[in-house]
N, C-alpha and C positions, 0 to 999 in steps of 0.2 A: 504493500500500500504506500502510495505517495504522500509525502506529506506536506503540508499549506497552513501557516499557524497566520490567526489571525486574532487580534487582544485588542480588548474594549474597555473603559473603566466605569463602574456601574456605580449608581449611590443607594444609596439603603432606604427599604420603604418607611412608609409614614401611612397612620391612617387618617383618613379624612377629617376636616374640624370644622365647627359652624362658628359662623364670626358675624357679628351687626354692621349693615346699612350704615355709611355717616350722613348720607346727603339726601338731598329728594330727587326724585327721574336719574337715576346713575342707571347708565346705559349696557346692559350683558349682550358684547359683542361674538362676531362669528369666529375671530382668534385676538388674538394679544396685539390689535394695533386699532386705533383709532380711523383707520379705510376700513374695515370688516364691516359687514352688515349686523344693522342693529337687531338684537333676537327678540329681546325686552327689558324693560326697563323696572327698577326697583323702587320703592318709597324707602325714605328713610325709618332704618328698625327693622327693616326685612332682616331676619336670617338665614344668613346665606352658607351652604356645607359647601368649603372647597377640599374637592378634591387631588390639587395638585397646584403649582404655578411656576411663571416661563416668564423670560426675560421679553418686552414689546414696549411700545411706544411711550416715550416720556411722559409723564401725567407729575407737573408742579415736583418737577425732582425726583420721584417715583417711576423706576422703570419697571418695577412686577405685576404682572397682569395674575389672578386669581380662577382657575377652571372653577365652575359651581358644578354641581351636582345635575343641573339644567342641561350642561352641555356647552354651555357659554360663556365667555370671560370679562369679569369688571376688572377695574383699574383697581389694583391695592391701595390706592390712594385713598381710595374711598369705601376700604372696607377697615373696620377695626379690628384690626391683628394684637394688638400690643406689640407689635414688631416692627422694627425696619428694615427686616429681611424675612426669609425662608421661613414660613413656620408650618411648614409641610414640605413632601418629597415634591422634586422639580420630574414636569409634567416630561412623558416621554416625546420626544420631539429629534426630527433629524435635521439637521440643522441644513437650509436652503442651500442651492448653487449659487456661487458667489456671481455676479453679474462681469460679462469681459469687459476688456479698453473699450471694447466696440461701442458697448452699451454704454457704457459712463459717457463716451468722446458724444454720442451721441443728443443723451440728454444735456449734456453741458453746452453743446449748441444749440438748443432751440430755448433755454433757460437765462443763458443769458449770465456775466458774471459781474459781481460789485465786490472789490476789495477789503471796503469799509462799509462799516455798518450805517445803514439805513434804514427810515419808516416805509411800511409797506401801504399802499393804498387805502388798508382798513388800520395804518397805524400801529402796527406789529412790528418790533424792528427785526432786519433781516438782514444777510452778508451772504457773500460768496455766492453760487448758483440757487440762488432765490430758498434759502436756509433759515428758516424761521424759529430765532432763539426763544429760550425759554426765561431768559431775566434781561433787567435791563443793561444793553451795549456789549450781550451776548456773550457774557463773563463765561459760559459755562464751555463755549464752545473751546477744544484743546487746543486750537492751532492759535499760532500767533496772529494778532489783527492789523494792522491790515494783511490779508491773507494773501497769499503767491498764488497764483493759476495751480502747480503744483498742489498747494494745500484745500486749495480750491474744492479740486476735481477730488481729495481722500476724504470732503467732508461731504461732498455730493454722495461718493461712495458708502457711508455712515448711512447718511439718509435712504438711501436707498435699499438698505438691509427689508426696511419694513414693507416693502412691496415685493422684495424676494422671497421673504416671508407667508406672503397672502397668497402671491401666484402660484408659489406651491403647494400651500395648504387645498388649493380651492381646485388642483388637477388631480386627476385619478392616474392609477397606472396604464389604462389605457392610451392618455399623454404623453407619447413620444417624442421629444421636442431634443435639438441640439443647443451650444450654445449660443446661437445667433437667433434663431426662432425663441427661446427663452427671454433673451434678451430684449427682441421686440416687444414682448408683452409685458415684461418689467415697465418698460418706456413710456407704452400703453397706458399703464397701471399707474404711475408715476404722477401720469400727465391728469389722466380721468377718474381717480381714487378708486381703491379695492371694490367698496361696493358696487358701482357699475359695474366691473369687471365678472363681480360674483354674479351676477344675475343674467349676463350677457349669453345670447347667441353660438358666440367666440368657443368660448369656455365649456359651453354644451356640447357642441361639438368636437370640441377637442377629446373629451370626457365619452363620445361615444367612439373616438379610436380614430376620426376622419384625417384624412392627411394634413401636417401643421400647416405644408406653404398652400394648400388651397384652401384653406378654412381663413389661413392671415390675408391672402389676398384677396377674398371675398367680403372679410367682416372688417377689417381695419379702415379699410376707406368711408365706412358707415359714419366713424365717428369723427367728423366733420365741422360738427353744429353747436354752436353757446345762442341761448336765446330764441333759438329758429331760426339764425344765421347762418349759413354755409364760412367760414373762415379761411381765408388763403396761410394762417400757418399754421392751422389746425392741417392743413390739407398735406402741406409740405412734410410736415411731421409725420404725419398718417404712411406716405409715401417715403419717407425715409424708412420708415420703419419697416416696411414692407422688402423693402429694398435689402434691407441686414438679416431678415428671416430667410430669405431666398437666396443669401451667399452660403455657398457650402462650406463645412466644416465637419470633422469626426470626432468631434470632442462632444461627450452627451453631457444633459443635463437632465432633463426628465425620462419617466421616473428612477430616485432613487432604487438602487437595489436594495429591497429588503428580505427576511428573512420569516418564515412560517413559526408564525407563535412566537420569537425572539427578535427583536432588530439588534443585531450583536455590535455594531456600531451607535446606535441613538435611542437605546432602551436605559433604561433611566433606573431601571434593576434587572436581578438576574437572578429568581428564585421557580428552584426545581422541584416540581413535587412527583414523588416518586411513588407513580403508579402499579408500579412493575418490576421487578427483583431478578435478574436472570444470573448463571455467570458467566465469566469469561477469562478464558485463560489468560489474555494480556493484560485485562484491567482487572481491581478490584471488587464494581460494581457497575450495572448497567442500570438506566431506568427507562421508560418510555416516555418523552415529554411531549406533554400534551399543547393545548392551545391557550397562553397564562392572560385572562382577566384581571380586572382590579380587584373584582371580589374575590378572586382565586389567592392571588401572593399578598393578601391582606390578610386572609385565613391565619390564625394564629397555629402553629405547629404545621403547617403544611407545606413541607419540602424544606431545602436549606437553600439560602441566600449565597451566592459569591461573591466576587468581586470582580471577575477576571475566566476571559473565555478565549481558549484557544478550540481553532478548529482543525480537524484532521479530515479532509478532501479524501476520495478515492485516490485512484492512479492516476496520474493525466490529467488532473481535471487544475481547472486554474480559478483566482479569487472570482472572478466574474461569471464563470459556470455555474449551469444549471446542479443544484444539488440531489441527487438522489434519495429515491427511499431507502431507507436502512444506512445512512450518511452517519460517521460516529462524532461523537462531540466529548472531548476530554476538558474537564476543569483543572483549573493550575493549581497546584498543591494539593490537589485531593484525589487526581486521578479516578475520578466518577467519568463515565462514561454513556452516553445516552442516544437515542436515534430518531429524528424524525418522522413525526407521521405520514409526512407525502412533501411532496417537491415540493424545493424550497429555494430562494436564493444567497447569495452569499452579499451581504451590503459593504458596496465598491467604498 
C-alpha cells in the first residue's frame, strides 16, 4: 500500500449556549457578513442558543459572527456573551479561495483609488479603493495613510475576503468554476452585495451544474441597471468581467475538495465514534466511521476526540483522488485505524 499523509489541526468541541438579544430588529443573517441575506430578525431579550461562531464582517470593533440554532448568524456585537471572544467551539468552515491579481487588478479599476482619507457621499469616511472605515480618519485600518497603490490594492484584498466568503458559501459542489470565472463573481458580488447574488438567476444555475462561461455570459450583462437606468460603467464592468471568466486557466477554485462525514482540512473537530471493533494485524484497532453530526460528537462519551489526522491512500492514488471504499485512516499517536463508508474525497 502507498502511502499519502495528510495532517489537519482540529479544536475541541463545545456544546451549545443561549445568550440574550442587546438590541431591537438585530438582523440573523444567511452567513457571517453583512451582504448575506437577511433570514430574521430579533427583538431585544430574545434568547438566542449559538451553536458555534466564525470570524465575518466588522460590526463596531467586533469581528464574530454567532451561528443560532435557526441556522443563521447575528453579529456578536449584539448578542451578550460576557465575552470578547470565543465562548463556544468555532463553526466548521473551509476557508474560501483566495481571489487572483486578476481579480483584485480588476476591481481596483473600476473602484477607483484615494490615498487619503475622505467623506463619502452619505459622509462615511473612506480611503484607498473606496474602503469604508470603521472610526474616525480610519485609525483602524493597518496600513500606513496616506496609502501606496501597493497598500492600496492588500487592503482592497482584506475587503474583499467577505464576498469570497459568500460566493462560496452560497455554491454547491455542482459549481465548477476556475480561478478566473471565480473571480468574476467575487467582482460581481463586490460591486452588487451578496444578497443579490444569493437570490440571483446566476447562482441557480450554476448550482444546477450549467457550464460557468455560459451561464456568466448570459447572466452578467443583466446586471446593468441602478434606478431603471441602463449605466455605461455598470456595462463596462459587466463586460470586463465577463471577459476574465472566459480566459483560460487550470488553476481551480470551486468546489473545495471535501471529505465524506470529515472535512480533514476545515472540520473544526475530529471525534470518532466507534461503531464497530474488528482486528487487524497492522493496526491496533479498526472502527467504522460513520456520518458525525452536531448532535453526534456533542454526545457525551461517544467516541474519542483527536487532534490530528493523517491519511493513508491506497497505491497510486494521489491527494486529489477519488477515495475509495474501504480507504484506511490512521490517527497520530494512537494508531486507530478506520474506513469509510463510501467514496469520498481527499480536501486539496
Amino acid at each position: 500500500m502507498g502511502l499519502h499523509i495528510l495532517a489537519a489541526q482540529f479544536l475541541a468541541v463545545a456544546s451549545s449556549t443561549a445568550f440574550l438579544i442587546t438590541d431591537e430588529g438585530v438582523r440573523c443573517r444567511g452567513g457571517p457578513t453583512t451582504s448575506h441575506a437577511i433570514q430574521r430578525q430579533f427583538t431585544k431579550g430574545t434568547d438566542v442558543t449559538i451553536i458555534c461562531q466564525i470570524e465575518g464582517t466588522n460590526i463596531e470593533g467586533n469581528t464574530l459572527w454567532d451561528k443560532t440554532t435557526f441556522g443563521c448568524y447575528v453579529s456578536d456585537y449584539y448578542v451578550a456573551t460576557g465575552a470578547s471572544g470565543y465562548v463556544t467551539s468555532k463553526c466548521r468552515s473551509c476557508r474560501p479561495p483566495k481571489s487572483n491579481v486578476a481579480t483584485v487588478n480588476l476591481i481596483a479599476s473600476f473602484e477607483g483609488f484615494r490615498p487619503n482619507v475622505y467623506n463619502d457621499p452619505t459622509g462615511n469616511p473612506t480611503v484607498g479603493y473606496g474602503h469604508l472605515c470603521d472610526a474616525p480618519q480610519c485609525s483602524e485600518v493597518k496600513y500606513p495613510i496616506p496609502l501606496s497603490v501597493v497598500n492600496g490594492k492588500k487592503l482592497l484584498a482584506d475587503d474583499m475576503k467577505e464576498f469570497e466568503v459568500c460566493i462560496t458559501a452560497m455554491l454547491n459542489s455542482k459549481a465548477k468554476l476556475n480561478r478566473n470565472q471565480y473571480g468574476a463573481l467575487i467582482s460581481w458580488a463586490f460591486n452588487m452585495g451578496c444578497g443579490n447574488a444569493e437570490s440571483s438567476n446566476l447562482v441557480e444555475r450554476l448550482n444546477n451544474g450549467e457550464d460557468p462561461n455560459t451561464v456568466v455570459s448570459q447572466e452578467l450583462p443583466q446586471w446593468v441597471y441602478a434606478s431603471g437606468q441602463r449605466l455605461p460603467g455598470l456595462v463596462r464592468r459587466r463586460n470586463a468581467e465577463v471577459e476574465l471568466a472566459q480566459k483560460p486557466t487550470r488553476r481551480r477554485a470551486l468546489p473545495k475538495r471535501s471529505t465524506h462525514g470529515i472535512n480533514i482540512l476545515c472540520a473544526s473537530i475530529v471525534t470518532i465514534p466507534y461503531t464497530s471493533q474488528v482486528s487487524s494485524p497492522e493496526l491496533d484497532g479498526v472502527a467504522v466511521l460513520g456520518v458525525l453530526t452536531e448532535s453526534d460528537v456533542a454526545s457525551p462519551g461517544f467516541g474519542l476526540t483527536y487532534h490530528c489526522v493523517q491519511l493513508i491512500t491506497p497505491a497510486g492514488a494521489s491527494a486529489l483522488d477519488t477515495i475509495p471504499f474501504g480507504t484506511l485512516w490512521k490517527i497520530i499517536g494512537h494508531f486507530k485505524s478506520l474506513w469509510t463508508p463510501g467514496p469520498s474525497l481527499i480536501t486539496s
